[in-house]
C-alpha positions as CSV (number, residue, x, y, z in Angstrom):
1,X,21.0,43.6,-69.0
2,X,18.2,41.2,-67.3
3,X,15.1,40.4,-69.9
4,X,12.2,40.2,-67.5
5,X,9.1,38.8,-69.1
6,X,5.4,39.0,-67.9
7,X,5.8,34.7,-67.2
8,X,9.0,35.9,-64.5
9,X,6.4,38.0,-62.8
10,X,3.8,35.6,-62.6
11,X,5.8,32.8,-61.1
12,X,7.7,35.2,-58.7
13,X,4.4,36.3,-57.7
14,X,2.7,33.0,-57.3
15,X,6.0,32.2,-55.2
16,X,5.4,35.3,-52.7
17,X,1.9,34.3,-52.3
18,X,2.5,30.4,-51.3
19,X,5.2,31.5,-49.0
20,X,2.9,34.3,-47.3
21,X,0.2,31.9,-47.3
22,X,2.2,29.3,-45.4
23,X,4.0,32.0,-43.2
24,X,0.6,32.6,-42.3
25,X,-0.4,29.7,-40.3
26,X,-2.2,28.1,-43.2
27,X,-1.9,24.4,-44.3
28,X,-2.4,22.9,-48.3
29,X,-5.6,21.3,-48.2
30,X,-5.5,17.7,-48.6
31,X,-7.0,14.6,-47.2
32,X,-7.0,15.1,-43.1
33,X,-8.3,12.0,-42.5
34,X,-5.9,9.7,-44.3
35,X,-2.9,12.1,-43.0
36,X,-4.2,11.2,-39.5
37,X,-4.4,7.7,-40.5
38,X,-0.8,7.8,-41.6
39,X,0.2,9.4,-38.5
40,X,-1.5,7.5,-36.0
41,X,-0.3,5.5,-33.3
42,X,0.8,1.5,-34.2
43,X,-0.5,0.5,-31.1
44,X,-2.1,1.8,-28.0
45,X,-2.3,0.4,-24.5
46,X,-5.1,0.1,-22.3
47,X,-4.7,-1.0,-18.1
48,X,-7.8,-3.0,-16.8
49,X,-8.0,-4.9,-13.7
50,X,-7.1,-8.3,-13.9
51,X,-10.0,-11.1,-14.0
52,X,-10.0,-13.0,-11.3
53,X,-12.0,-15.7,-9.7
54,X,-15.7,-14.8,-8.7
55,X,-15.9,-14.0,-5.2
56,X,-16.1,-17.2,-2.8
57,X,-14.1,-19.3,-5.4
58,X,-11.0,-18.0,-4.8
59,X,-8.4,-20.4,-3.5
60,X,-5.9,-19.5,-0.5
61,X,-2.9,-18.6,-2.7
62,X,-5.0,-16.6,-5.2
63,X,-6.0,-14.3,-1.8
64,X,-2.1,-14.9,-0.4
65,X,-0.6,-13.6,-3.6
66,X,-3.0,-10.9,-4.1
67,X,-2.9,-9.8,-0.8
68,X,-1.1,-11.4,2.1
69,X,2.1,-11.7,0.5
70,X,2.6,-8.0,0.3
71,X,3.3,-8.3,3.9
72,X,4.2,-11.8,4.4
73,X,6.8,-12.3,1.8
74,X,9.1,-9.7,3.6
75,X,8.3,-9.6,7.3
76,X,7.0,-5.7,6.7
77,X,5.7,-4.1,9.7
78,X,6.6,-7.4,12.1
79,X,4.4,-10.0,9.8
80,X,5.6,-13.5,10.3
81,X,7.4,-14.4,7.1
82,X,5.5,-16.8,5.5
83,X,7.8,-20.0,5.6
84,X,9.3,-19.4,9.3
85,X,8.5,-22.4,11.1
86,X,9.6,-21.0,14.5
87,X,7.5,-17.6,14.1
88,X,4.3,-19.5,12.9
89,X,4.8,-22.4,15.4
90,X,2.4,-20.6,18.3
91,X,0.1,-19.2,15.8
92,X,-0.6,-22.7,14.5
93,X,-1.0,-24.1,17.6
94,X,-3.8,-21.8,17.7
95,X,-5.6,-24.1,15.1
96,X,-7.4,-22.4,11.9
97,X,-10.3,-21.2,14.1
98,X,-8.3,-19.0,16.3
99,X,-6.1,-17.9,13.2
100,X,-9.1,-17.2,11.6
101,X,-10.7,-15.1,14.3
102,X,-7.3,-12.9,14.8
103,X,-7.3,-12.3,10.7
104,X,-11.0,-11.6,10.9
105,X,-10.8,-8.8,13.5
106,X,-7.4,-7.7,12.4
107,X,-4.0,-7.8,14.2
108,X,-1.1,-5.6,15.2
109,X,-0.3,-3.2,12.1
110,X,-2.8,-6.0,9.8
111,X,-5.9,-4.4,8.9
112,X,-9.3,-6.9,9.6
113,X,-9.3,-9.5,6.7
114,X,-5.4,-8.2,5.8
115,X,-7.3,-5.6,3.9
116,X,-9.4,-7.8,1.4
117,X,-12.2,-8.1,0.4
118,X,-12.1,-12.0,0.6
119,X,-15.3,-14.2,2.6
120,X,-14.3,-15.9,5.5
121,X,-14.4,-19.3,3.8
122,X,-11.9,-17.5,1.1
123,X,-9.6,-15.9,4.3
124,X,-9.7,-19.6,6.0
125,X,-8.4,-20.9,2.5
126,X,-5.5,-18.3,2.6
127,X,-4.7,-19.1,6.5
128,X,-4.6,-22.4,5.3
129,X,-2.1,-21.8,2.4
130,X,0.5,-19.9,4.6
131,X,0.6,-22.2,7.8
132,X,0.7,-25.2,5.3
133,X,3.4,-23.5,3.8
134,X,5.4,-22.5,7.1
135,X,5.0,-26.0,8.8
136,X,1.2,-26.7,9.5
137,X,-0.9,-28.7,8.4
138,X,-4.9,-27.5,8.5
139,X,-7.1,-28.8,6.7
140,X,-8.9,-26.2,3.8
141,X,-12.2,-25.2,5.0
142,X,-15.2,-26.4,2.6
143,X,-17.4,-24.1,0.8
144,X,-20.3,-22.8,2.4
Protein backbone atom coordinates (compact mmCIF):
# COMPACT_ATOMS: atom_id res chain seq x y z
CA UNK A 1 0.00 0.00 0.00
CA UNK A 2 1.39 3.68 -0.84
CA UNK A 3 1.28 6.15 2.41
CA UNK A 4 0.56 9.45 0.73
CA UNK A 5 1.00 12.41 3.05
CA UNK A 6 -0.31 16.01 2.75
CA UNK A 7 3.87 17.11 2.16
CA UNK A 8 3.62 14.41 -1.26
CA UNK A 9 0.69 16.61 -2.37
CA UNK A 10 2.19 19.80 -1.94
CA UNK A 11 5.47 19.12 -3.76
CA UNK A 12 3.57 17.17 -6.56
CA UNK A 13 1.53 20.16 -6.85
CA UNK A 14 4.20 22.80 -6.72
CA UNK A 15 5.80 20.45 -9.51
CA UNK A 16 2.58 20.68 -11.86
CA UNK A 17 2.50 24.27 -11.39
CA UNK A 18 6.36 25.17 -12.38
CA UNK A 19 6.02 22.86 -15.26
CA UNK A 20 2.57 24.54 -16.49
CA UNK A 21 4.11 27.71 -15.79
CA UNK A 22 7.06 27.18 -18.07
CA UNK A 23 4.97 25.16 -20.66
CA UNK A 24 3.26 28.36 -20.79
CA UNK A 25 5.75 30.57 -22.38
CA UNK A 26 6.80 32.03 -19.13
CA UNK A 27 10.44 32.58 -17.97
CA UNK A 28 11.88 32.61 -13.93
CA UNK A 29 12.44 36.09 -13.23
CA UNK A 30 15.95 36.94 -12.78
CA UNK A 31 18.38 39.62 -13.69
CA UNK A 32 17.78 40.39 -17.67
CA UNK A 33 20.33 42.73 -17.86
CA UNK A 34 23.25 40.77 -16.56
CA UNK A 35 21.82 37.55 -18.60
CA UNK A 36 22.20 39.81 -21.67
CA UNK A 37 25.49 40.81 -20.54
CA UNK A 38 26.55 37.20 -20.36
CA UNK A 39 25.21 36.50 -23.63
CA UNK A 40 26.34 39.24 -25.66
CA UNK A 41 28.52 39.33 -28.47
CA UNK A 42 32.72 39.34 -27.73
CA UNK A 43 33.12 41.62 -30.43
CA UNK A 44 31.31 43.38 -33.04
CA UNK A 45 32.46 44.77 -36.42
CA UNK A 46 31.81 47.95 -37.88
CA UNK A 47 32.81 48.98 -42.03
CA UNK A 48 33.70 52.66 -42.51
CA UNK A 49 35.33 54.17 -45.36
CA UNK A 50 38.91 54.28 -45.35
CA UNK A 51 40.67 57.78 -44.39
CA UNK A 52 42.40 59.03 -47.03
CA UNK A 53 44.26 62.04 -47.94
CA UNK A 54 42.24 65.42 -48.17
CA UNK A 55 41.34 66.17 -51.52
CA UNK A 56 44.23 67.87 -53.66
CA UNK A 57 46.90 66.07 -51.57
CA UNK A 58 46.61 62.94 -52.94
CA UNK A 59 49.57 61.48 -54.71
CA UNK A 60 49.36 59.67 -58.19
CA UNK A 61 49.52 56.07 -56.88
CA UNK A 62 47.03 56.84 -54.03
CA UNK A 63 44.46 57.95 -57.11
CA UNK A 64 46.09 54.76 -59.40
CA UNK A 65 45.42 52.26 -56.66
CA UNK A 66 42.12 53.59 -55.68
CA UNK A 67 40.99 53.90 -58.91
CA UNK A 68 43.00 53.41 -62.17
CA UNK A 69 44.23 50.12 -61.38
CA UNK A 70 40.87 48.48 -61.35
CA UNK A 71 41.27 48.77 -64.98
CA UNK A 72 44.86 49.21 -65.62
CA UNK A 73 46.21 46.31 -63.69
CA UNK A 74 44.28 43.78 -66.01
CA UNK A 75 43.80 45.35 -69.42
CA UNK A 76 39.80 45.24 -68.68
CA UNK A 77 37.67 46.70 -71.35
CA UNK A 78 41.04 47.40 -73.83
CA UNK A 79 42.96 49.70 -70.99
CA UNK A 80 46.64 49.79 -71.64
CA UNK A 81 48.18 47.64 -68.85
CA UNK A 82 49.94 49.73 -66.78
CA UNK A 83 53.72 48.51 -67.36
CA UNK A 84 53.40 47.81 -71.30
CA UNK A 85 55.93 49.87 -72.83
CA UNK A 86 54.81 49.31 -76.41
CA UNK A 87 50.98 50.13 -75.63
CA UNK A 88 51.85 53.33 -73.64
CA UNK A 89 54.64 54.35 -76.08
CA UNK A 90 52.13 56.73 -78.43
CA UNK A 91 50.17 57.84 -75.48
CA UNK A 92 53.42 59.18 -73.97
CA UNK A 93 54.47 60.69 -76.87
CA UNK A 94 51.45 62.61 -76.36
CA UNK A 95 53.19 64.39 -73.30
CA UNK A 96 51.15 64.78 -69.83
CA UNK A 97 49.08 67.64 -71.34
CA UNK A 98 47.47 65.63 -74.06
CA UNK A 99 47.22 62.59 -71.60
CA UNK A 100 45.72 64.72 -69.29
CA UNK A 101 43.11 66.23 -71.62
CA UNK A 102 42.04 62.50 -72.96
CA UNK A 103 41.61 61.43 -68.98
CA UNK A 104 39.89 64.64 -68.42
CA UNK A 105 37.17 64.22 -71.04
CA UNK A 106 37.16 60.50 -70.76
CA UNK A 107 38.14 57.81 -73.38
CA UNK A 108 36.88 54.71 -75.07
CA UNK A 109 35.01 52.51 -72.32
CA UNK A 110 36.98 55.11 -69.36
CA UNK A 111 34.60 57.39 -67.87
CA UNK A 112 35.89 61.32 -67.68
CA UNK A 113 38.53 61.48 -64.79
CA UNK A 114 38.50 57.29 -64.86
CA UNK A 115 35.49 57.76 -62.60
CA UNK A 116 37.08 59.83 -59.67
CA UNK A 117 36.56 62.31 -57.99
CA UNK A 118 40.29 63.35 -58.10
CA UNK A 119 41.36 67.48 -59.20
CA UNK A 120 43.14 67.74 -62.25
CA UNK A 121 46.41 68.45 -60.42
CA UNK A 122 45.64 65.00 -58.48
CA UNK A 123 44.60 63.09 -62.16
CA UNK A 124 48.06 64.73 -63.62
CA UNK A 125 49.81 63.08 -60.57
CA UNK A 126 48.21 59.71 -61.40
CA UNK A 127 49.10 60.04 -65.32
CA UNK A 128 52.33 60.65 -64.12
CA UNK A 129 52.58 57.55 -61.89
CA UNK A 130 51.43 55.01 -64.67
CA UNK A 131 53.53 56.38 -67.77
CA UNK A 132 56.56 56.62 -65.21
CA UNK A 133 55.75 53.20 -64.47
CA UNK A 134 55.23 51.89 -68.16
CA UNK A 135 58.40 53.69 -69.66
CA UNK A 136 57.94 57.62 -69.43
CA UNK A 137 59.29 59.89 -67.71
CA UNK A 138 56.93 63.25 -66.99
CA UNK A 139 57.55 65.23 -64.66
CA UNK A 140 54.71 65.42 -61.55
CA UNK A 141 52.69 68.48 -61.97
CA UNK A 142 53.04 71.08 -58.90
CA UNK A 143 50.27 71.94 -56.72
CA UNK A 144 48.15 74.63 -57.58
Amino acid sequence: MVHLNIRTFAAAGALALSVSVFAMGDRPRGDEEAANKRIAPVARVELAAPVAAASGNRSGEQIYKAVCGACHETGVAGAPKTGDKAAWAPRIALGLDGLLKSAIAGKNAMPPKGGSDANDVELARSIVYIANKSGGNLKEPAAK
